[in-house]
Structure formats: structure tokens, C-alpha cells
C-alpha positions in Angstrom: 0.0 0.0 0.0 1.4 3.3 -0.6 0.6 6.0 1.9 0.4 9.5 0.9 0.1 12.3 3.6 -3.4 14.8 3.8 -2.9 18.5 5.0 -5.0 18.2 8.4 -8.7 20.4 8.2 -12.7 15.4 4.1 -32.7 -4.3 -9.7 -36.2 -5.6 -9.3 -37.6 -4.8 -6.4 -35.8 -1.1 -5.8 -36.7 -0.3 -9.9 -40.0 -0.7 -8.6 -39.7 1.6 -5.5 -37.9 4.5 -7.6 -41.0 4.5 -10.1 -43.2 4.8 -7.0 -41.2 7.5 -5.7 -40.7 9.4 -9.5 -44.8 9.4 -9.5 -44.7 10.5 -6.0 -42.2 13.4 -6.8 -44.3 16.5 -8.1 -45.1 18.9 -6.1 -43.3 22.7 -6.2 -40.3 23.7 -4.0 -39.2 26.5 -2.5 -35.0 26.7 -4.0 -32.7 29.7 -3.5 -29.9 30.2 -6.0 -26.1 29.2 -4.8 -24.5 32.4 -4.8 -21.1 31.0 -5.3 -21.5 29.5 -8.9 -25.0 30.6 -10.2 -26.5 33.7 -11.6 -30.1 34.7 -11.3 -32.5 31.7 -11.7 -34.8 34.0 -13.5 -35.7 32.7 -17.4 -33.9 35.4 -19.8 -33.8 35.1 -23.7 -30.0 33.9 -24.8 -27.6 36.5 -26.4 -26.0 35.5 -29.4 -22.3 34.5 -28.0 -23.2 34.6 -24.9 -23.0 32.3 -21.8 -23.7 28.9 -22.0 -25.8 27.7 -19.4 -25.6 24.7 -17.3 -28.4 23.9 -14.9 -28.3 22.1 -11.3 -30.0 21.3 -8.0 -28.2 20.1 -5.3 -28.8 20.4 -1.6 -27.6 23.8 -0.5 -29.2 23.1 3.2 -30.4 21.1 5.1 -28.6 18.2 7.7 -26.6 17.1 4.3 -25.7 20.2 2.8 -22.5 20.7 4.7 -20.7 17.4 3.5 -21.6 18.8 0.1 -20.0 22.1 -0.1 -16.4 21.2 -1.0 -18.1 19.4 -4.1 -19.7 22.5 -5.4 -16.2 24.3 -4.6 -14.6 21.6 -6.7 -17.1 22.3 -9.5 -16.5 26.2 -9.1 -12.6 25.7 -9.5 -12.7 23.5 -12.5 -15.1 26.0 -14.1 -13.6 29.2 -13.4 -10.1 27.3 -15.0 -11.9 26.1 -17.9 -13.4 29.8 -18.5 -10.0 31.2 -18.0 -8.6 29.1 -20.9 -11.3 30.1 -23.4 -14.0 28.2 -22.5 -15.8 26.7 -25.6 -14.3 28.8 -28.3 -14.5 32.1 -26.7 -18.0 31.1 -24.7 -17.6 31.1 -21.3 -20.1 28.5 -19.4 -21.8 29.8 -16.5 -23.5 27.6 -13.9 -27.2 28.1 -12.3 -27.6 25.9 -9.0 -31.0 25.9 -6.9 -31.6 24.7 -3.8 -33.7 21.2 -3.2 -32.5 20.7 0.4 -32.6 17.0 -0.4 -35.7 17.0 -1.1 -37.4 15.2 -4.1 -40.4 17.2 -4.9 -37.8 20.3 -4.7 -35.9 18.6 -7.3 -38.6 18.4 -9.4 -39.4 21.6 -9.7 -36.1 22.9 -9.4 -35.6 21.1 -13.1 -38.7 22.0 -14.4 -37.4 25.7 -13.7 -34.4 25.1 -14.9 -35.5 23.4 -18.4 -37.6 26.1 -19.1 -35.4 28.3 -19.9 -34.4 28.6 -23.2 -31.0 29.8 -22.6 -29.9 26.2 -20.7 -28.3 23.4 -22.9 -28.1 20.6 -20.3 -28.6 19.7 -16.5 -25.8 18.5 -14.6 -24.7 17.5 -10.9 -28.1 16.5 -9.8 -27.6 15.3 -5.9 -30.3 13.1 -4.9 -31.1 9.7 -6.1 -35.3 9.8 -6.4 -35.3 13.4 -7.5 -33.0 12.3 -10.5 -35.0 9.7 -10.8 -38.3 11.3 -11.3 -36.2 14.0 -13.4 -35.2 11.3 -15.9 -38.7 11.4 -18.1 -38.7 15.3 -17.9 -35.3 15.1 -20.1 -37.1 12.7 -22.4 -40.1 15.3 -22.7 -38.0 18.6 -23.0 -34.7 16.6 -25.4 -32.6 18.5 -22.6 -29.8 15.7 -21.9 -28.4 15.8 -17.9 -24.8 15.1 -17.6 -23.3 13.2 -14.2 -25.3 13.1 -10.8 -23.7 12.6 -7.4 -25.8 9.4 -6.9 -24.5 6.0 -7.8 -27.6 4.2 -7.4 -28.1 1.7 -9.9 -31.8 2.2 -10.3 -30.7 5.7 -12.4 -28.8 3.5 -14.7 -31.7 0.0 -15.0 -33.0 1.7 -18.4 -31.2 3.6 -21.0 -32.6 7.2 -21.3 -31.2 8.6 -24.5 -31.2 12.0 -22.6 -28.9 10.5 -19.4 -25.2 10.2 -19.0 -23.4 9.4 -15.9 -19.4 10.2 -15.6 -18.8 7.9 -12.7 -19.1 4.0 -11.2 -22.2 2.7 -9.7 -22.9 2.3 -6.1 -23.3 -1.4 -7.1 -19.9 -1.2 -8.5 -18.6 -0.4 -5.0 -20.6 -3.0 -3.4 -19.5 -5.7 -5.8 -15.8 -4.6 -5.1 -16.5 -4.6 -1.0 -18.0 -7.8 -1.2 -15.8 -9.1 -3.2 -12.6 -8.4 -1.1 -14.3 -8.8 1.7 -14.9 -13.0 0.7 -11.1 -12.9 -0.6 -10.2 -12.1 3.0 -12.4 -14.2 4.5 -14.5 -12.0 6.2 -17.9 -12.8 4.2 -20.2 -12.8 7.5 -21.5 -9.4 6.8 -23.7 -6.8 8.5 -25.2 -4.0 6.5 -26.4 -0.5 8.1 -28.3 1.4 5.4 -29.8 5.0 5.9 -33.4 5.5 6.7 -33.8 7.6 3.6 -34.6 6.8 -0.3 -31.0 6.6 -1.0 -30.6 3.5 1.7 -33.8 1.5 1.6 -32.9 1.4 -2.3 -29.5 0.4 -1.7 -30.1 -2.4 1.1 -31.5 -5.0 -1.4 -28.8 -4.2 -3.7 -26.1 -5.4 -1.0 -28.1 -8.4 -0.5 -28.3 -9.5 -4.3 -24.6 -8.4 -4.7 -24.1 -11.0 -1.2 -25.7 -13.4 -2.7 -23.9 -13.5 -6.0 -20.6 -13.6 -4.3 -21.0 -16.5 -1.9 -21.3 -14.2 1.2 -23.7 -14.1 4.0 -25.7 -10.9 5.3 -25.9 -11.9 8.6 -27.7 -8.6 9.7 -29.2 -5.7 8.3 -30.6 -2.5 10.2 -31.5 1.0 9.1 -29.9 4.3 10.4 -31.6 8.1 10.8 -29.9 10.4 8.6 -29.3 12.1 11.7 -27.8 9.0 13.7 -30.2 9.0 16.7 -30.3 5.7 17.1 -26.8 4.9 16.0 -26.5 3.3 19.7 -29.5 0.7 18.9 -28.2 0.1 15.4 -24.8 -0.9 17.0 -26.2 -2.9 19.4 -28.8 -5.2 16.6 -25.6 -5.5 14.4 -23.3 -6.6 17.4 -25.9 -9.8 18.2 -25.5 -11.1 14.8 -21.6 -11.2 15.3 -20.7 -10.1 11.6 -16.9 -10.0 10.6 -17.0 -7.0 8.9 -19.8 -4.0 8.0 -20.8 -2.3 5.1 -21.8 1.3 6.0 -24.2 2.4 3.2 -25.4 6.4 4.7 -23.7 9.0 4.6 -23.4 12.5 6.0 -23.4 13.0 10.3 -25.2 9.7 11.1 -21.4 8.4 10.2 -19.6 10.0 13.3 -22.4 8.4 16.1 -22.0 5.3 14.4 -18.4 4.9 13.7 -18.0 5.8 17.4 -20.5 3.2 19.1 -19.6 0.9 16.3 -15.8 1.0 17.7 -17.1 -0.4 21.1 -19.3 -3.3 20.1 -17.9 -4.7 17.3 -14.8 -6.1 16.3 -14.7 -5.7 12.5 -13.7 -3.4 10.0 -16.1 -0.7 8.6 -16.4 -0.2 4.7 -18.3 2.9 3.3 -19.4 4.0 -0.2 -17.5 6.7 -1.9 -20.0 9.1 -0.7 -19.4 8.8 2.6 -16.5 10.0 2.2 -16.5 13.6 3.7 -13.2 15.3 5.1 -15.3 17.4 7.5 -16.8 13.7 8.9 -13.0 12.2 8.7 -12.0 14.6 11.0 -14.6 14.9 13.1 -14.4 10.8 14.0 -10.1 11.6 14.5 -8.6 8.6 15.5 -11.5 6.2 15.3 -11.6 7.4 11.7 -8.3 4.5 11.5 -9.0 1.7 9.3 -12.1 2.5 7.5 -12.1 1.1 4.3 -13.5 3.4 1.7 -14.6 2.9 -1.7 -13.3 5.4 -4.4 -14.7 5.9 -7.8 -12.0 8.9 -8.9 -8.4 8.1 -9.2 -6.1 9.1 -6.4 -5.6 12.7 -6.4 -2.8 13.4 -3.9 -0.2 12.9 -6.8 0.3 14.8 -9.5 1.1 12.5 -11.9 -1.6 13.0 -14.4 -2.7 16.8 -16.8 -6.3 16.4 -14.7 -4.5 15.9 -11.3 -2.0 18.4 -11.7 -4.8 21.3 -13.0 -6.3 20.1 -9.7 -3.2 20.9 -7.7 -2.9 24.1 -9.1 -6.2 25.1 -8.6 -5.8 24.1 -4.9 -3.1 25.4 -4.3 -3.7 28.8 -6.0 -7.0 28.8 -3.2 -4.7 28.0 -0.4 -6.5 24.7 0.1 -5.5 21.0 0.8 -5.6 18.4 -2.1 -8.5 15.9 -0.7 -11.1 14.3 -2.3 -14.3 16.0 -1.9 -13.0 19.2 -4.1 -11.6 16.4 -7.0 -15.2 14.3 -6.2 -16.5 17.8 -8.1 -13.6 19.1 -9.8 -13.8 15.7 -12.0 -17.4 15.6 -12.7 -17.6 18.9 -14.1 -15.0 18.5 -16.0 -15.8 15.5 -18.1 -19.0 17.7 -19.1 -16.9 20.4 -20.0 -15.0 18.2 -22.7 -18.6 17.2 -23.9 -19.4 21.0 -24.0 -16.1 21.7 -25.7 -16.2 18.7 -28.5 -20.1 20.1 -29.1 -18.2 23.3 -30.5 -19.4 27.1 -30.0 -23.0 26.7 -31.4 -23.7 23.6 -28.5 -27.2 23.0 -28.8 -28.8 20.4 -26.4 -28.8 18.1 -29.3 -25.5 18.6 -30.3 -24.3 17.8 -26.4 -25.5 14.3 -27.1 -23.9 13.2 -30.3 -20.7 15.1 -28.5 -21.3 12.5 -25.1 -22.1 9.6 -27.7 -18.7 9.9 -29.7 -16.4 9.8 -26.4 -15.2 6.3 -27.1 -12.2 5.4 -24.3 -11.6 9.3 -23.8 -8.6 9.9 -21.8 -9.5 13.3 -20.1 -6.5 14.3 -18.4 -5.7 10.6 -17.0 -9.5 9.7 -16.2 -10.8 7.6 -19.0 -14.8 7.7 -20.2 -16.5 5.8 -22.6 -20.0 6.6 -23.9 -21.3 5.3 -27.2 -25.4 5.5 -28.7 -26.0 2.5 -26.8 -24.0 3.5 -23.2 -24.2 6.4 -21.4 -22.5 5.2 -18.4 -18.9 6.3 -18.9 -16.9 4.4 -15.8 -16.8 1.8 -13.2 -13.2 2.8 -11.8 -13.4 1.7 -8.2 -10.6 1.6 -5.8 -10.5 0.5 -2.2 -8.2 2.9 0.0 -7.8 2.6 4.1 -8.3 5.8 6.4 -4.8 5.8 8.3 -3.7 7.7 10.6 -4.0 11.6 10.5 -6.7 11.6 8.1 -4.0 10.0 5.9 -5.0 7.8 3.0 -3.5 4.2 2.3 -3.9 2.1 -0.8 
């Protein structure tokens, strides 16, 4: 494993429940803009060379928003150096986020918002699994294509929308790879904590198929408040079943209550999805952060060995902030729609974006590789397993 040092402060059943929860997801939201990286949300008539426009809504507030900020800051950097160099033959692209809160109905109308103006070619960065979900027919309607979310959830990708391209793995992707070491290392007696939200009671029968398929046995299964109120209870159901190892699959603060009371009970090691991953909840667990096993699904970013990773440096270090994951979670995403943006030419048209996505066959952006075609829109399933150590420190 090489050990790289971190600057101290970062498919039946759940296709089923995301259609139930698409038809559920219509009412209006209230969204404030993101001051940061959008203009006004107000519909305005494009000017000839002017901006293109890029549409989001991701959770600004709310319990979750605050493991999602270095993202957007990510997003920010990469767009501001992308502007700097031209942008897409003299067009700079400009960014509108709204506000959902994490909220699906906010989602909704957040998009519906957004695609109604005629000055946005695409929507990008959507941040919460049944919101994109019930967003996906609304591209279909409008021919507005939506470029990478920051979900993983394998019910987004269970049938091809010609409108829908993701930039990253699957959360099954990570599961298969868990699993999979976890039976290598004997250590296939598994317990599974899944948040009490959409995002977890999708992803729970997803562990169990993936379990199943892999020869190893989910010995418990319990579900977790986004908050982590009963992290202590959770613990203590998991602990009774005696598992030899965990599989964390929340995210945001129920992870430091857990983590902690997890620590005391149970003997096993702790592995959590890539979103999970927040340097803010790293630090806030300090030592008993040691040992976690973490999924990745961007390359290591603490070396600069690649164009994308050292653009990424620079951009850090020019904001007097520590290379970590969460900024290159964003910095990445954004930037594999820029490409799209830039092959689609000056005159990008949402049409146009999608033949641009569709002819990115093996495209090495910078040292991250993508590969679309007319019949996949899902461009990677680069996962990587790396080891909190530690300090914060990463391992791999």
C-alpha cells in the first residue's frame, strides 16, 4: 500500500420503488440560488455569444448540505479554469444551481425551472437519487440531456434514457468490489447499516443481491436516521449477529455516532461507499476514523502524476487549500461535461451535447478515462479501495 500524507482540516424490487417514488415526486419547492457559482434563476432570452448555461439542483441546506460544499467548490474551481482558458471557443459557461434541500419534490421543480429556460443546454450534478429519478422522463419530454449526478444508485442506470449520462461508477460497482474483497479475506459474514432515507432503503436490497452473487452471507441488516439517533441501537442489533466485517451504506453525520458506538461493540472493519467520504466527517471521528475502508470511484488525487491531477493541484493550491477528495469528487465531474461542451463546439445545442457524449469512445480526459457510445451512457466503473490511516492520511 502506498501512503500519501493529507494536510489536516474530508434491480427488481428497488426499480419498482424509484418509479413509485418518480410518480410521488411533483409537487413545487421553494430553491434559493447558490450564490457562489450561479446567476439569477430567472428565465432570460440567450444572447448570441453569450454564456452557455448549465443547470443544477443540489442540496444547499439542510442536515446534508454541509458534506456537500467542497463538491460545489470543486465544481467552481474547474469552471472558473476552464473559463479562464477560453471556454468553448470564446463562450464562457456559466452555472445556475437551486436549492432542493434534499428533497425530491424540490428537485422536481427545481428542473422544471431550470429546463424552461431557453438559454440552458443541459442539466448537470443532480444530488439526490429519487429526484433524478423522477427528473429522468422530464429530459425525455423537454430533449434537454443531464450530464453526471452525485448518486451511484443503480436504479438511475436499470434503463437507458437517450437524454442521461453518468461520468462515474455505480454504487453497485462499490458493493461488488467490497464484497468481493471482503470473501477474498475471508471476512464474508456481513452486517449492513443502510440509511433511513430513499438513497438506503434502495441500496439495502442491492447489498443483499450483490451477497448473494458472491457467496457471502448478510448476517444482519438494520437501518440508520440520517441524523444517527439511534446509531447506539443500530450498533447494538448489528453486534448480536456477530458479523466480521460492516458495510456502511449512509452518509453525512449519522457516520460520526455510528463509527464511534460501532468502535465499542464490534470487532470488524467498517467499509463505506465513496459518498461517505467527507473530510469534514474524517476529522470529526479523529482517531476512530483509522481503518475505514473506503470505496473510491476517482483516481487518487494526492499525486500529481496526471494533466487532470496536476490542473487540480494548481487550482488548490492557487486557493490556499489541501488536495482531498471532496474538491476532485466535483472538480472531475464537471469536468468530463466540459469536454462534452467543448467537442459540441461554440454553437452547443442540447442536441449537439448528445452526439458530442455519444462519440467519447475510451476518452482519456487528463488521466481519467470515459467511454459513452449511442447505446451507453455510463462512462466508468473505476473503483478503488483505500484505508483511512492515521492523521486523516489515506492508504492504498
Amino acid at each position: 500500500m502506498t501512503q500519501e500524507p493529507v494536510r489536516p482540516i474530508t434491480r427488481r424490487r428497488a426499480a419498482t420503488s424509484i418509479a413509485a417514488m418518480a410518480c410521488a415526486a411533483a409537487g413545487i419547492g421553494a430553491r434559493p440560488a447558490f450564490a457562489a457559482t450561479a446567476t439569477a434563476a430567472t428565465a432570460a432570452a440567450p444572447k448570441p455569444g453569450g454564456d452557455i448555461v448549465i443547470g443544477q439542483s443540489a442540496h444547499l441546506s439542510g442536515p446534508l448540505a454541509p458534506t456537500l460544499r467542497a463538491v460545489l467548490r470543486g465544481q467552481e474551481m474547474a469552471l472558473a479554469e476552464f473559463n479562464r482558458k477560453g471556454g468553448v471557443e470564446g463562450r464562457s459557461v456559466s452555472l445556475v444551481t437551486l436549492d432542493d434541500a434534499y428533497d425530491a419534490q424540490k428537485t422536481v421543480s427545481n428542473a422544471k425551472e431550470l429546463l424552461a429556460r431557453p438559454d440552458v443546454v443541459a442539466l448537470f450534478g443532480l444530488t439526490n437519487t429519487a429526484g433524478a429519478g423522477a427528473v429522468l422522463p422530464l429530459l425525455v419530454e423537454k430533449k434537454v440531456p443531464l450530464v453526471g449526478v452525485y448518486s451511484g444508485s443503480p436504479v438511475l442506470r436499470a434503463r437507458h434514457n437517450p437524454y442521461f449520462f453518468t461520468t462515474m461508477a455505480s454504487y453497485r460497482d462499490e458493493v461488488v468490489q467490497m464484497v468481493r474483497n471482503l470473501v477474498t479475506l475471508h471476512q464474508a459474514e456481513i452486517g449492513l447499516v443502510y440509511q433511513n432515507s430513499p438513497f438506503g432503503q434502495l441500496m439495502a436490497p442491492v447489498v443483499e443481491e450483490t451477497c448473494k452473487e458472491l457467496g457471502a452471507t448478510l448476517v444482519a441488516k438494520v437501518p440508520l436516521e440520517v441524523s444517527g439517533s439511534d446509531a447506539t441501537a443500530a450498533v447494538a442489533t448489528l453486534a448480536a449477529a456477530k458479523p466480521r466485517a460492516l458495510i456502511f451504506m449512509s452518509f453525512g453525520p449519522s457516520m460520526v455516532p455510528f463509527v464511534k458506538a460501532a468502535r465499542q461493540k464490534i470487532a470488524a472493519p467498517i467499509y463505506c461507499v465513496s459518498i461517505a467520504n467527507s473530510r469534514t466527517l474524517i476529522e470529526a471521528l479523529g482517531d476512530e476514523a483509522r481503518g475505514l475502508a473506503v470505496a473510491q470511484i476517482v483516481p487518487y488525487p494526492f499525486r500529481a502524476t496526471s494533466t487532470l491531477t496536476r490542473n487540480y493541484h494548481a487550482a488548490m493550491a492557487a486557493a490556499d487549500l489541501p488536495v482531498d477528495y471532496d474538491h476532485f469528487f466535483g472538480y472531475l465531474n464537471i469536468t468530463v461535461l466540459l469536454e462534452g461542451l467543448k467537442r459540441a463546439g461554440k454553437g452547443v445545442t442540447p442536441q449537439k451535447l448528445v452526439a458530442a457524449m455519444e462519440g467519447m469512445r475510451m476518452a482519456d480526459i487528463g488521466g481519467y478515462t470515459v467511454d459513452y457510445s449511442p447505446q451507453n451512457h455510463h462512462g466508468s466503473n473505476f473503483v478503488e479501495l483505500v484505508m483511512v490511516a492515521p492523521g486523516g492520511r489515506y492508504l492504498r
